[in-house]
C-alpha positions as CSV (number, residue, x, y, z in Angstrom):
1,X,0.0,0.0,0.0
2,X,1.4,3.7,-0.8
3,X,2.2,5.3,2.2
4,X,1.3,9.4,1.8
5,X,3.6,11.9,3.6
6,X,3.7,15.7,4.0
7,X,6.8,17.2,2.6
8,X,6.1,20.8,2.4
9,X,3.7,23.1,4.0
10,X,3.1,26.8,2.9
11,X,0.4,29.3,5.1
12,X,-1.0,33.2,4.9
13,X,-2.5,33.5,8.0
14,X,-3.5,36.9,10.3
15,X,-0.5,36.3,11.7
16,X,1.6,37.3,8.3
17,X,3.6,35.2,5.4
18,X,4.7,31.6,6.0
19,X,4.4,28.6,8.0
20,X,6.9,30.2,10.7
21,X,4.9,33.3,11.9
22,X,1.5,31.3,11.9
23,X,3.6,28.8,14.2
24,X,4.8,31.1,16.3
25,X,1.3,32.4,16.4
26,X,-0.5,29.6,17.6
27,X,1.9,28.2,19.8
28,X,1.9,31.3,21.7
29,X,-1.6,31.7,22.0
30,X,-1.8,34.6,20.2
31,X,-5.4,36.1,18.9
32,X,-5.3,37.8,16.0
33,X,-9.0,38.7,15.9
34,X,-9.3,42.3,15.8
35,X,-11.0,45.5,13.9
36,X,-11.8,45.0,10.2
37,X,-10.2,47.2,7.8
38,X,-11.2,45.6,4.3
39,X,-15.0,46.0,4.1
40,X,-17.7,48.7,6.0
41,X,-19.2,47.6,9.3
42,X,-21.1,50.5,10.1
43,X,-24.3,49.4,12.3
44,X,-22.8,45.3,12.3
45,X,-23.5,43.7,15.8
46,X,-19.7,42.5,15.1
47,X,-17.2,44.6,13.9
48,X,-13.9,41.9,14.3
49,X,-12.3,39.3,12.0
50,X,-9.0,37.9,11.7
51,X,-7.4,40.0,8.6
52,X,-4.2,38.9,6.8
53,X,-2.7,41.7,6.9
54,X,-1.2,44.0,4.3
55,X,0.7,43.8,2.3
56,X,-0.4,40.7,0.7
57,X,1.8,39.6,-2.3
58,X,1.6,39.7,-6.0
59,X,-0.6,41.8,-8.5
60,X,-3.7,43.7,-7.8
61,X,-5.4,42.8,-11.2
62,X,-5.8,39.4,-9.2
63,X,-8.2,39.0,-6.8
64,X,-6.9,38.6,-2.8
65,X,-8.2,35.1,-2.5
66,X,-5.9,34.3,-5.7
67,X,-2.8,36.0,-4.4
68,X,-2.7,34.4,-0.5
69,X,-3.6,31.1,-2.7
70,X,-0.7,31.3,-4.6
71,X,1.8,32.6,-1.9
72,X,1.0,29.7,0.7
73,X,1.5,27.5,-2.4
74,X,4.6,28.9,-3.9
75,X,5.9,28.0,0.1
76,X,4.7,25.0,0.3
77,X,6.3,23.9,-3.4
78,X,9.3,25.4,-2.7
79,X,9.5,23.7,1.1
80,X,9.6,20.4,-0.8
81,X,12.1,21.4,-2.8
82,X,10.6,20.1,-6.2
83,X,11.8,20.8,-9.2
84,X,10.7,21.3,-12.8
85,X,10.1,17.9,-13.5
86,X,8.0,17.1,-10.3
87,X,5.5,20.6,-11.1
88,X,5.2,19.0,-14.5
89,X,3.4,16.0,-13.0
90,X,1.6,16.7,-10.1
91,X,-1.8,17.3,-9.2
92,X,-3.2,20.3,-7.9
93,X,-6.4,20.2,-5.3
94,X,-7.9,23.3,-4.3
95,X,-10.8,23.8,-2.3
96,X,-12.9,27.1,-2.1
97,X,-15.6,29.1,-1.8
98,X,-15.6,32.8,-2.2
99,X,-13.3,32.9,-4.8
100,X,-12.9,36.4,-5.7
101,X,-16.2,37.9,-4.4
102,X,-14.4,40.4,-2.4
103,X,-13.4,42.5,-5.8
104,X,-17.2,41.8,-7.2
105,X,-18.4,43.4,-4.6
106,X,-15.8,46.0,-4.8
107,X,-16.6,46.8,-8.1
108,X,-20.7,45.8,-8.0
109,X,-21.5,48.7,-4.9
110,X,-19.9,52.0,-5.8
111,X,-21.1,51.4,-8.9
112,X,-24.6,50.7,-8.2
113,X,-24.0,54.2,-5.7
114,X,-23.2,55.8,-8.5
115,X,-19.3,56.0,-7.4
116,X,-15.9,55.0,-9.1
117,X,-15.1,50.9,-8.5
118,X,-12.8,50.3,-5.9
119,X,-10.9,47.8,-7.3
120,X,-9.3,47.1,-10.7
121,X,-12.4,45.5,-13.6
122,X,-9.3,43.1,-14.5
123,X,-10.0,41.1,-11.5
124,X,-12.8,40.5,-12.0
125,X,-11.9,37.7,-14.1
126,X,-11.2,35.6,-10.9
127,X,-14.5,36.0,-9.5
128,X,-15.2,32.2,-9.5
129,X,-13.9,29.6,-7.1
130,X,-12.2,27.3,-10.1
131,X,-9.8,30.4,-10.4
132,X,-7.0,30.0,-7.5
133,X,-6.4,26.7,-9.4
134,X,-6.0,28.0,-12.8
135,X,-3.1,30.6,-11.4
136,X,-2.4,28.6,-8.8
137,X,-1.5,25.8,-11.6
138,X,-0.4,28.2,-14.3
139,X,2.3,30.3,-12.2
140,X,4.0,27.4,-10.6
141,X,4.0,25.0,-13.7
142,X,1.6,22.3,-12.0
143,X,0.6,20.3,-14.6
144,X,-0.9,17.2,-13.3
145,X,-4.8,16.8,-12.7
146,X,-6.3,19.8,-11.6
147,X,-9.6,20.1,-9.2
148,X,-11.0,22.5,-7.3
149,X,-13.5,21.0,-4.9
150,X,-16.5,23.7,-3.2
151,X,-17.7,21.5,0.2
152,X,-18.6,24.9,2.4
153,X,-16.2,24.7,5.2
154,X,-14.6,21.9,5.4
155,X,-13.2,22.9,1.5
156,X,-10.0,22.9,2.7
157,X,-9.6,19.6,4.3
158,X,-11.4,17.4,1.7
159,X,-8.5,19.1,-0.9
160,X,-6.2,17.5,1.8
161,X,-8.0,13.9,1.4
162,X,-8.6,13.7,-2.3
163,X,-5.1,14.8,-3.1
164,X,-4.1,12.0,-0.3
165,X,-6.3,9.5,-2.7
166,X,-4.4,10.9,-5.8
167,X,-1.0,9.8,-4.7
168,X,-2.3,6.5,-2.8
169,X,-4.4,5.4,-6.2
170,X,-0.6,5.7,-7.7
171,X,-2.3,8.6,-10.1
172,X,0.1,10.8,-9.8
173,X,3.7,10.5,-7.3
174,X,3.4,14.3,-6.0
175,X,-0.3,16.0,-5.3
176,X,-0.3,19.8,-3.8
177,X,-3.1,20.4,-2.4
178,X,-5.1,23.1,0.4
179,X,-7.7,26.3,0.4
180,X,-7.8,29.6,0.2
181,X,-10.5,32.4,1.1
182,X,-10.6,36.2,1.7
183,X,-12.6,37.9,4.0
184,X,-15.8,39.0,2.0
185,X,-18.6,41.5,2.6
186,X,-21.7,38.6,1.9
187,X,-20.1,36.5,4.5
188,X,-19.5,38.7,6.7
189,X,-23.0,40.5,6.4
190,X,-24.5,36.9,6.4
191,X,-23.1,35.7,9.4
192,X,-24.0,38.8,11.5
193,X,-27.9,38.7,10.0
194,X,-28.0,35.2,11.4
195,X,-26.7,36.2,14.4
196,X,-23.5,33.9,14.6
197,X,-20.8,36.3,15.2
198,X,-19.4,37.1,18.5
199,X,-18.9,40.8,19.0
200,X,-16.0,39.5,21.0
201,X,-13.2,37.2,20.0
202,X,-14.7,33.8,19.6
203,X,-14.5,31.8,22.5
204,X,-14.6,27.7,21.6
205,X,-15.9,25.4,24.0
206,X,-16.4,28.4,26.9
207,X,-20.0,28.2,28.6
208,X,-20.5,31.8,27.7
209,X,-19.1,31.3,24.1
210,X,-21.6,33.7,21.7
211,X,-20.6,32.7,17.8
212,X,-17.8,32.6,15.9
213,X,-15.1,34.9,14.7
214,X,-14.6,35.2,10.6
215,X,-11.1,34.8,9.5
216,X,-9.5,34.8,6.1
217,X,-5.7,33.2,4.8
218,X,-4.8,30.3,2.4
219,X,-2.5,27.0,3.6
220,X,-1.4,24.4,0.7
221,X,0.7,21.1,1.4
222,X,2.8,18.7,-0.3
223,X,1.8,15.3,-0.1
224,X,3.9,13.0,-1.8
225,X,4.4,9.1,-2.6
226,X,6.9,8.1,0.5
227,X,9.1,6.1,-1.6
228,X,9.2,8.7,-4.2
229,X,9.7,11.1,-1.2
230,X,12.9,8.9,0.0
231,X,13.9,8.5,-3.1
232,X,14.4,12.4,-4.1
233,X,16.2,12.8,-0.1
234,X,12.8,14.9,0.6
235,X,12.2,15.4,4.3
236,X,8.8,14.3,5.7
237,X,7.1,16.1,8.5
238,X,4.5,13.9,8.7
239,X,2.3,11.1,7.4
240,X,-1.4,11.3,6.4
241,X,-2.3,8.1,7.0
242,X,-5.9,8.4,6.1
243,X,-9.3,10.4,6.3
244,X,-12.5,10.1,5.9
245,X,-15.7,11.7,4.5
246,X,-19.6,11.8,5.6
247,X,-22.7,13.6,4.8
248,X,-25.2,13.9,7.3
249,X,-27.8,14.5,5.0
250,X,-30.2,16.2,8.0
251,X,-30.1,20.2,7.3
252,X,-29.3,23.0,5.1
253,X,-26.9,24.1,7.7
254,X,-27.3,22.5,11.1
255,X,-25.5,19.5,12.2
256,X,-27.2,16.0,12.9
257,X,-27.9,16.6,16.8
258,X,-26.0,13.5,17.7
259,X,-23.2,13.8,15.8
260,X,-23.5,11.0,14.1
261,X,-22.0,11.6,10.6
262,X,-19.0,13.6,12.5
263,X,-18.3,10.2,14.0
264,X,-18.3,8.1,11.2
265,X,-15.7,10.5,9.8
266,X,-13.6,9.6,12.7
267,X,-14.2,6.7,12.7
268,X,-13.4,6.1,9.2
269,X,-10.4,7.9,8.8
270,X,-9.3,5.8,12.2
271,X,-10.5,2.3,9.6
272,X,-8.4,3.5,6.8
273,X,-5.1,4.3,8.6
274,X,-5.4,0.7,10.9
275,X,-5.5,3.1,14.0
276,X,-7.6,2.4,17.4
277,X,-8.8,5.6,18.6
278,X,-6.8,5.6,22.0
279,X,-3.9,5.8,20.0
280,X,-4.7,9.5,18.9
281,X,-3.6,12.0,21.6
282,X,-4.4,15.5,20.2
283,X,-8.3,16.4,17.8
284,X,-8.1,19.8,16.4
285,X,-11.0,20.6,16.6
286,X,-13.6,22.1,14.1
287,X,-14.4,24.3,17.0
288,X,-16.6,27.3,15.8
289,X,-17.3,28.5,19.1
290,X,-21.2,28.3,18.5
291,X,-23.3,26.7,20.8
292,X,-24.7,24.6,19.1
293,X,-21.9,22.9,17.0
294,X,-19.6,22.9,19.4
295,X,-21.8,20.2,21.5
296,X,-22.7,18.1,18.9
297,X,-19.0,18.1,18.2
298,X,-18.0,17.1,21.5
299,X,-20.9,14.3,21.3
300,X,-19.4,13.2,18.1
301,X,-15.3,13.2,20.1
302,X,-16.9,11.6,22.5
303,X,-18.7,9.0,21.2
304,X,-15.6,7.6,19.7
305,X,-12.9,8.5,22.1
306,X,-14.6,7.9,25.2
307,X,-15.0,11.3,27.8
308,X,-11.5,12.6,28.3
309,X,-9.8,10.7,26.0
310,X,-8.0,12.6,24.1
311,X,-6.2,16.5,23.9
312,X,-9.0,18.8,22.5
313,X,-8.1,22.2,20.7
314,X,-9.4,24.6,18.5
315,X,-7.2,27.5,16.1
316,X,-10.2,29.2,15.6
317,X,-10.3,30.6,18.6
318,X,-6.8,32.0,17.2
319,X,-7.7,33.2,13.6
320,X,-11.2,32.7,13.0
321,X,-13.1,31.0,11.2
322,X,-11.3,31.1,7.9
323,X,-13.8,29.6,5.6
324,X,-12.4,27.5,2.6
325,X,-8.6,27.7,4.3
326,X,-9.8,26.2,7.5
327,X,-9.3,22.7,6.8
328,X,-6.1,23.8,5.3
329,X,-4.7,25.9,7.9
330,X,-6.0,23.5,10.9
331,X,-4.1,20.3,9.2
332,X,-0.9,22.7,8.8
333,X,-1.3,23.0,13.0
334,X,-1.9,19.5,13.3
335,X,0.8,18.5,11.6
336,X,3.4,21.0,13.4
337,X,1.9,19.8,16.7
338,X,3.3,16.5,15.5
339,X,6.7,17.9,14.7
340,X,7.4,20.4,17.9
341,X,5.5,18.1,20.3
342,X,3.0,21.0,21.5
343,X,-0.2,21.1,21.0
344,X,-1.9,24.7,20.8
345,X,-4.3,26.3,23.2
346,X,-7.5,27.1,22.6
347,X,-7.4,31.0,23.5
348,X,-10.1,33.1,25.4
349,X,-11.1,29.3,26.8
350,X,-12.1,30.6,31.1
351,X,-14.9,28.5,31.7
352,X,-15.6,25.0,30.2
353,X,-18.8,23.8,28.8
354,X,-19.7,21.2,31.3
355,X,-21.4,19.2,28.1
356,X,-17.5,19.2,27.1
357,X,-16.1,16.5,28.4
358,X,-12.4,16.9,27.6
359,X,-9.1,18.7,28.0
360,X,-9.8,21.6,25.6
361,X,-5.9,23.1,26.8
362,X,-7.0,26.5,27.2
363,X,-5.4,29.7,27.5
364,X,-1.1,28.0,26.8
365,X,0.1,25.6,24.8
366,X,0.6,22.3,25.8
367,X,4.0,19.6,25.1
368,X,2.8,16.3,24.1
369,X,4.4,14.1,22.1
370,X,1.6,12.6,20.1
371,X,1.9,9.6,17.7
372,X,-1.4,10.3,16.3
373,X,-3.8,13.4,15.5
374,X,-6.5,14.4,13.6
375,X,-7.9,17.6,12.5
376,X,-11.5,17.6,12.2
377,X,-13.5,20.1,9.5
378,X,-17.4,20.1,9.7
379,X,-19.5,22.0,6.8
380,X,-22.7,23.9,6.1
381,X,-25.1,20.7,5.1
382,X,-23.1,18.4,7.3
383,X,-19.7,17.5,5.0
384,X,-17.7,16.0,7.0
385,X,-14.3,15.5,6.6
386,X,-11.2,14.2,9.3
387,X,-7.8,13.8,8.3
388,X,-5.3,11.6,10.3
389,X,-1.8,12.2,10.5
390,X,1.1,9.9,12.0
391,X,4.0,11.3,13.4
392,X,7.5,9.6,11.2
């Protein structure tokens, strides 16, 4: 069977460029939730997010989504050191969902105001999804299979486990894969009319927790054949050693009250990597900090690790809720919490939900050397998706 391993990881994050700042940043239990700047929130019950902030590379006649895409890949390609020949052949997986809406509506509201556009009409060529890929691809000569995959929020992850299936399948040796979103005025807008956002800094797993924080940033990995990997003298961080995929099939947007098809996505990926479940020490978390989702989720955790069982965390508490990147950005943690044997905190964490029944490390991070962790990414519609990784 073809082992798949992680051989580079590239991140945008709030807390700057590159996998070393956004490490830095969680480990320290920084939160980088503060006062937007990219979009109005005159009259919004929540005025915060967690902004990438300026300046982010590249041109402006591409859309932000398309630039933080293509600099957390560029790192992550150039982290594995591949060359020419690799790019020629490997895949490219990208999960999204705003694409470049932030430069539609740039362009769409001044205008219908009667005012000049505020962005550039050239970008508005990357207004859908599919178009991170096609620069993504085209910039850093990728020129395997191509996908870009639009699964709400767990977009990111399930880039991270068909990408995985790529390389196992022996369809291509090499797969980059990950997801990228900006912070966009219809989210934003949307989340506040349904009343999900805290006017605070989210607070995952806390009794008095009141919504979630938005986010925006892009994370892309390697993932690579092992023996290919050896082969080429390529250094492996990690192994992802297997994942799996549910719908629930109950709601537009809520959850399955039990947690059922978040279990079956741990409990899958656990099947396909020949793992028992008390041999994973650290879950990050989906952890959205609303009320409801963050039960059922600890249902779910606990249903198949038993109460206590296991190190519970959460980054959003960190950087929000980052949309298509989360999944991305939250394996790029998990995978580093392997390598530096820490797990992060989950920040602004004072009092635990007593229907939480597990370590939720607040407030400082935590060493632990782990063997086994998964990251966990739950979507709008209930698409689930959990990614396992083993520690080399």
């Amino acid at each position: 069977m073809t082992r798949v391993v992680v051989t580079g990881l590239g991140v945008v994050s709030p807390f700057g460029l590159g996998v070393k700042a956004y490490w830095e940043g969680v480990r320290s239990g920084t939160c980088a939730i503060r006062p937007v700047t990219l979009i109005e929130t005159e009259g919004f019950r929540c005025r915060i997010a967690a902004e990438v902030p300026d300046p982010v590379p590249g041109s402006p006649r591409r859309s932000r989504a398309d630039r933080l895409a293509l600099a957390a890949a560029r790192e992550a390609i150039d982290d594995a050191g591949l060359g020419v020949a690799e790019r020629r052949r490997a895949a490219l997986v990208v999960g999204a969902v705003g694409g470049g809406m932030l430069e539609a509506e740039g362009w769409y509201w001044p205008a219908k105001r009667g005012g000049a556009p505020l962005c550039p009409t050239p970008a508005l060529r990357s207004i859908l999804p599919y178009s991170h890929a096609d620069v993504v691809g085209s910039r850093l000569g990728l020129g395997g299979p191509r996908e870009t995959l639009v699964t709400a929020c767990s977009s990111g992850a399930v880039s991270l486990a068909v990408a995985a299936d790529l390389v196992a399948d022996g369809v291509v040796r090499v797969a980059v894969a990950g997801g990228a979103d900006a912070l966009t005025r219809i989210c934003f807008m949307g989340f506040n009319a349904l009343r999900l956002l805290d006017p605070e800094p989210c607070r995952p797993f806390d009794r008095a927790r009141r919504g979630m924080s938005i986010g925006e940033g892009a994370a892309f990995v390697v993932l690579e054949d092992a023996a290919h990997a050896h082969a080429r003298g390529a250094r492996a961080y990690a192994e992802l050693a297997g994942s799996g995929m549910t719908t629930d099939a109950f709601h537009v947007t809520s959850p399955q009250p039990d947690g059922e098809g978040m279990a079956r996505a741990m409990m899958a990926a656990l099947a396909r990597a020949r793992v028992e479940p008390k041999a994973v020490g650290y879950v990050n978390a989906h952890g959205t900090a609303t009320l409801q989702n963050d039960r059922i989720e600890a249902r779910a955790l606990r249903s198949v690790f038993g109460a206590g069982g296991v190190l519970v965390s959460s980054t959003k508490s960190m950087i929000g809720h980052t949309m298509a990147a989360a999944g991305s950005l939250e394996a790029v943690a998990t995978i580093l919490a392997l390598v530096h044997e820490t797990v992060p905190p989950t920040v602004n964490l004072t009092t635990a939900d007593s229907e939480v029944a597990f370590d939720c490390v607040p407030s400082m991070a935590r060493e632990a050397a782990v063997d086994c962790a998964i990251s966990n990414s739950f979507g709008f519609g209930g698409q689930n998706v959990t990614l396992l990784f083993r520690r080399l």
